[in-house]
Rosetta silent file (secondary structure, phi, psi, omega in degrees, C-alpha in Angstrom):
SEQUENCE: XXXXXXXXXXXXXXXXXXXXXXXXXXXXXXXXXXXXXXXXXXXXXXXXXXXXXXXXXXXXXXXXXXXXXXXXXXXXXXXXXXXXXXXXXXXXXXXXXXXXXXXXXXXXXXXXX
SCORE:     score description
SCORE:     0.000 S_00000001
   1 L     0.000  127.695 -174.724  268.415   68.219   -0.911 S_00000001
   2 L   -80.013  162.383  174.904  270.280   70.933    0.768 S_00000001
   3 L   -74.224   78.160 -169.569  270.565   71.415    4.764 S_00000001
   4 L   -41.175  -11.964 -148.584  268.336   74.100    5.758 S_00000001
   5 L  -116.694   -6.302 -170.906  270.339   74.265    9.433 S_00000001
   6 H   -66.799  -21.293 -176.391  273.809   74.171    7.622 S_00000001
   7 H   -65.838  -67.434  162.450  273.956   77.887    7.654 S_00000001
   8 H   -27.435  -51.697 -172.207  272.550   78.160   11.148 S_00000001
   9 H   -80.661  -33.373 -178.867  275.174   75.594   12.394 S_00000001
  10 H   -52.169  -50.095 -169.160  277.842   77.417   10.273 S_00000001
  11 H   -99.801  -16.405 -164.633  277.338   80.669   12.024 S_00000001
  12 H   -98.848  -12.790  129.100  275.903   79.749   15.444 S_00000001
  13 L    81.928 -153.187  149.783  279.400   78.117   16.046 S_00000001
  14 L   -62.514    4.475 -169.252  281.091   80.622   15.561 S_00000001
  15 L  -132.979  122.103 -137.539  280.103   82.068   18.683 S_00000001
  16 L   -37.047  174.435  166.275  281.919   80.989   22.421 S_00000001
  17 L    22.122   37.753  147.871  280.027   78.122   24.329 S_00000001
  18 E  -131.873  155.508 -160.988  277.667   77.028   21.912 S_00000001
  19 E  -138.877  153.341  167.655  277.569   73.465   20.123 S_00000001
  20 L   -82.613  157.562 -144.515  275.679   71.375   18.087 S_00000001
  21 L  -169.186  159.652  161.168  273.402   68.992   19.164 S_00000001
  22 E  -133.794  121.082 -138.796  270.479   66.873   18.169 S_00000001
  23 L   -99.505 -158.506 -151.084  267.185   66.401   19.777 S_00000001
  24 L   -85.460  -12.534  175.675  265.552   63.783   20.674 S_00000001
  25 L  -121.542   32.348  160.064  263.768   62.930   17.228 S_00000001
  26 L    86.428  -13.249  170.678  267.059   63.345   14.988 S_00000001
  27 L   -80.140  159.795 -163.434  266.561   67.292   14.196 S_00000001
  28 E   -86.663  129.401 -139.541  269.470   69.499   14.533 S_00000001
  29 E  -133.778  167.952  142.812  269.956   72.007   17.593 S_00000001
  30 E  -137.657  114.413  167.652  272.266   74.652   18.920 S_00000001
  31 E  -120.397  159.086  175.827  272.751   74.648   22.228 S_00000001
  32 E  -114.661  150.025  169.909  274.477   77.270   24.836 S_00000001
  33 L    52.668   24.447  173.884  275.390   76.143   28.540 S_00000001
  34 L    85.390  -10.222  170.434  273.956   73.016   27.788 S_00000001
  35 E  -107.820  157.641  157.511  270.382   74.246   26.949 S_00000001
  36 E   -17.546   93.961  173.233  268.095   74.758   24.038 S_00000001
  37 E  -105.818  -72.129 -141.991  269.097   78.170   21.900 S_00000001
  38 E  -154.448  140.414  165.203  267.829   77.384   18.047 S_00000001
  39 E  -158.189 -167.202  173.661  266.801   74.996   16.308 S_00000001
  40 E  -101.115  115.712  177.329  264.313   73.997   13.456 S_00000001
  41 L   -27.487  130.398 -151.848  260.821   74.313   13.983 S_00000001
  42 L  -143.118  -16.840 -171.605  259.511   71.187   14.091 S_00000001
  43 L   -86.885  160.962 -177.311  255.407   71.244   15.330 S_00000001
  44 L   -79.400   18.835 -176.225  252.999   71.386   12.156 S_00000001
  45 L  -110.063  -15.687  170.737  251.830   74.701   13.009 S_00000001
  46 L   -95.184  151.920 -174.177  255.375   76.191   11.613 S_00000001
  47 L   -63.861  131.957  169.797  256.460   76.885    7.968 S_00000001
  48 L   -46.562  158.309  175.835  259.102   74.372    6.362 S_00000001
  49 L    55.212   29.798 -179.007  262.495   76.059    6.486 S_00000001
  50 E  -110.754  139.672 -167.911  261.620   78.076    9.910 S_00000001
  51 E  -113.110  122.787  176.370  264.268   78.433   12.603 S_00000001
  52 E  -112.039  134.953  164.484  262.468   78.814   16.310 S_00000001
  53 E  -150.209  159.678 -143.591  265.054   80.401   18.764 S_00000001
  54 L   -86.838  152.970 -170.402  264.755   81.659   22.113 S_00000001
  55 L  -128.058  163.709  156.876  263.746   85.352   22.353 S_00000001
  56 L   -90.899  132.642  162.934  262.384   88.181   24.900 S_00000001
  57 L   -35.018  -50.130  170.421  259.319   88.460   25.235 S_00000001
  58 L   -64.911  -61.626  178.968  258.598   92.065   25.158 S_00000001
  59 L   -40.495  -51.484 -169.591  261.668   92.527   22.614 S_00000001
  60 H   -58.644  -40.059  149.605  260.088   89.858   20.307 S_00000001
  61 H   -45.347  -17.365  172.244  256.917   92.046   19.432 S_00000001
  62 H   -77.443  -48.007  170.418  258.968   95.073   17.990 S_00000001
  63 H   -46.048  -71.266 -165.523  260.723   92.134   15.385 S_00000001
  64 H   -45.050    6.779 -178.328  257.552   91.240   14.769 S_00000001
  65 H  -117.664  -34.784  177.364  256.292   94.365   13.882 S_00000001
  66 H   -68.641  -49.892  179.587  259.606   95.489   12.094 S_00000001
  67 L  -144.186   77.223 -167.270  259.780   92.481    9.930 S_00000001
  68 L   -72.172   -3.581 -169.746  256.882   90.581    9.901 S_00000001
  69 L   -67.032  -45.310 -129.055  257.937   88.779    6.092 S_00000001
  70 L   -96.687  -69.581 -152.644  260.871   87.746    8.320 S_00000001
  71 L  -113.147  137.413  163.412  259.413   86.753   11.657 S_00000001
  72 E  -149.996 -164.090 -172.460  256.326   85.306   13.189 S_00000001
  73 L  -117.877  178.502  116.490  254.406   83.290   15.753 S_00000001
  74 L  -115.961  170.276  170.456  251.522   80.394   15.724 S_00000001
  75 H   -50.226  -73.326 -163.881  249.572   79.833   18.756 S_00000001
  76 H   -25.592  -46.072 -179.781  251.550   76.736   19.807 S_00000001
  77 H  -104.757   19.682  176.469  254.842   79.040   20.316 S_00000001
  78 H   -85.772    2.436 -175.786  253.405   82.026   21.127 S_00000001
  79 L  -105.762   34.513  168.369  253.412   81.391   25.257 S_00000001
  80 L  -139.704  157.458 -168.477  257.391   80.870   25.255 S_00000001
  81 L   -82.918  117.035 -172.478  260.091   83.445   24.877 S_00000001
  82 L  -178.937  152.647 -179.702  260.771   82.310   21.754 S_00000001
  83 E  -169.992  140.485 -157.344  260.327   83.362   18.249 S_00000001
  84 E   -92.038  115.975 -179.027  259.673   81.950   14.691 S_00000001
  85 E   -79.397  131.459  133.184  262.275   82.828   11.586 S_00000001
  86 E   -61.792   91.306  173.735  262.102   82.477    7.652 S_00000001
  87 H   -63.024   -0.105 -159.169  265.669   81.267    7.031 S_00000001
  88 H   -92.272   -8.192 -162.510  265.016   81.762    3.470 S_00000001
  89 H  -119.693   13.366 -172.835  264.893   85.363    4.236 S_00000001
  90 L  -108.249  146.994 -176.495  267.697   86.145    6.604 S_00000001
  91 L   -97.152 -169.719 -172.851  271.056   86.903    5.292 S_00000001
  92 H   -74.250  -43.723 -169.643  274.224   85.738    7.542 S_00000001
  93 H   -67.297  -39.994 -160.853  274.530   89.224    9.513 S_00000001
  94 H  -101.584   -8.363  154.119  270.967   89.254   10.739 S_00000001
  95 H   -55.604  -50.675 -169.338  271.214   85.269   11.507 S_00000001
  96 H   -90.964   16.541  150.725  274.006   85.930   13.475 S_00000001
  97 H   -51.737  -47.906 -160.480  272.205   88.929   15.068 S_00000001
  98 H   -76.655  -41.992 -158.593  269.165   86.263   15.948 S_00000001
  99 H  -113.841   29.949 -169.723  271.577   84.166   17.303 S_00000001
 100 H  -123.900  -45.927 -161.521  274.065   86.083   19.468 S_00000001
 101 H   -73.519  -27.100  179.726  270.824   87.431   21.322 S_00000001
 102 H   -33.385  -51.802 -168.808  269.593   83.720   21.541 S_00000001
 103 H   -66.743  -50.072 -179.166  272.638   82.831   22.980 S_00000001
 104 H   -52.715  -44.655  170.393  273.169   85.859   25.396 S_00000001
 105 H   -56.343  -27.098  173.823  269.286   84.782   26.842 S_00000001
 106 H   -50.407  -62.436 -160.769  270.490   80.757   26.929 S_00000001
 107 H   -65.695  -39.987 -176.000  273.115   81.684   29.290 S_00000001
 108 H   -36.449  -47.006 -156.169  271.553   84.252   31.013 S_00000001
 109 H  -101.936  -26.738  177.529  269.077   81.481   32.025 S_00000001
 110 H  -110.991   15.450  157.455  270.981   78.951   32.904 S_00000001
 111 H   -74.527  -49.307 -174.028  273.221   81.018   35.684 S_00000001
 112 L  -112.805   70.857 -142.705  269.905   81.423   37.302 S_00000001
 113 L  -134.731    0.000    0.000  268.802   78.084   37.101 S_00000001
């Protein structure tokens, strides 16, 4: 069985001050500054092979309108800046799109923390 997150982990990296990690029930993470950026969806309300990573809020309704095949919500994660992925349907460029902005919002957040 292949590693749904190796791709994720491949490319997320590649990009300063973020690391891998694992949470607290053995799934696989990326964190920036020491916080939460991306990981694999994990509540039973998301699709197998879905990457939740943190998003803007406003910003996150235009993906979701641009490429809904790509990107969605459930209730559970819609009241966090955060937004739900189909790795099966992202190529490497628009992963590491998803995950550069993650990262710029990670940090963002924890200078004014």
């Amino acid at each position: 069985m292949s590693d749904p997150f190796a791709v994720v982990r491949r490319i997320g990296l590649t990009l300063p001050d973020v690391e891998a990690a694992t949470k607290y029930d053995g799934s696989p993470r990326l964190k920036a500054g020491g916080c939460f950026m991306a990981g694999l969806a994990s509540h039973p309300s998301a699709e197998p092979g879905t990457l939740v990573v943190r998003y803007d809020l406003e910003e996150r309704e235009l993906l979701l309108e641009d490429a809904p095949g790509t990107y969605y919500l459930t209730d559970y994660y819609r009241q966090y800046p955060l937004i739900l992925a189909r790795l099966s349907t992202l190529d490497d460029d628009a992963l590491r799109d998803l995950l550069s902005v993650s990262r710029r919002l990670t940090l963002a957040r924890t200078r004014t923390r």
